[in-house]
C-alpha positions in Angstrom: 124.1 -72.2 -34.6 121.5 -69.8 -35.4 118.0 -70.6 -36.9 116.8 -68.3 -38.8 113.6 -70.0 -39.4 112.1 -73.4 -38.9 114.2 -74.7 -42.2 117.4 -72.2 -42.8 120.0 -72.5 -40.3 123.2 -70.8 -40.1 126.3 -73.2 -38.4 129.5 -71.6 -38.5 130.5 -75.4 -38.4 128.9 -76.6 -41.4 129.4 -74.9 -45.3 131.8 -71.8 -43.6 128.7 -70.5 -41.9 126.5 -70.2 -44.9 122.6 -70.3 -44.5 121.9 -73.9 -45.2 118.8 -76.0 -44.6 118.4 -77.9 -41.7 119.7 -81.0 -41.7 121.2 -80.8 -44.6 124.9 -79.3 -46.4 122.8 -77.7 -49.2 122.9 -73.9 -49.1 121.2 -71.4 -50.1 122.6 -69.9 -52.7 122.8 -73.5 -54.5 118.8 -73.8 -54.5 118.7 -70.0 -55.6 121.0 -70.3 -58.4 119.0 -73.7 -59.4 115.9 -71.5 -59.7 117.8 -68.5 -61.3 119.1 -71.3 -64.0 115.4 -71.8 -64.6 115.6 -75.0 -63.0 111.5 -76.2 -61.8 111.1 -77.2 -58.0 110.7 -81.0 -59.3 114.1 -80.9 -61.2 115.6 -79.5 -58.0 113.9 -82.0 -55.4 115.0 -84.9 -58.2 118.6 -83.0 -57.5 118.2 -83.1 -53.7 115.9 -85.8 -52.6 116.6 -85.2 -49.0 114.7 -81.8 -49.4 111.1 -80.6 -49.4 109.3 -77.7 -51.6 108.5 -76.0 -48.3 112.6 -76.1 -48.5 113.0 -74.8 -51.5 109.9 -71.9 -50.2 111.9 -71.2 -47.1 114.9 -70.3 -49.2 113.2 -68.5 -51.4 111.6 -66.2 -48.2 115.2 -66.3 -46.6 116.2 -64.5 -50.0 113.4 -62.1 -50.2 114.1 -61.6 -46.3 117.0 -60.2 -47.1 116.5 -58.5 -49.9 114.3 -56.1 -47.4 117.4 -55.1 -45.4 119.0 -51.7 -45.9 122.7 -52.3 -46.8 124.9 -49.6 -46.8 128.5 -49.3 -49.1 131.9 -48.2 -47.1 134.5 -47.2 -49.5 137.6 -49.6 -48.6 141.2 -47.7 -48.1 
């Protein structure tokens, strides 16, 4: 298991190894794609009560974390 902050975790046990948050099975990608729906942080924490809004933050930085990475493309044979 590898935190990744103090609320996205990554268990290779738990979701196929997708960042979820801790304690939880909710990924991600599920709270991003509520937000990208247009979907408010109360709609989401009436979706997910087990969650806070510095969850739904910490996601959101996870995201933008990533976003800062350099990513290179390898053509595939």
């Amino acid at each position: 298991m590898q935190n990744l902050n103090s609320r996205i975790i990554i268990d290779e046990k738990v979701c196929n190894g997708k960042p979820i948050i801790k304690g939880t099975r909710i990924t991600v990608n599920t709270i991003i794609e509520y937000l990208s729906a247009g979907d408010s942080e109360e709609e989401i924490l009436k979706q997910y009560p087990g969650i806070q809004k510095e969850d739904i933050k910490a996601c959101l930085q996870f995201a933008a974390d990533l976003m800062n990475k350099n990513f290179t493309i390898k053509p595939v044979a």
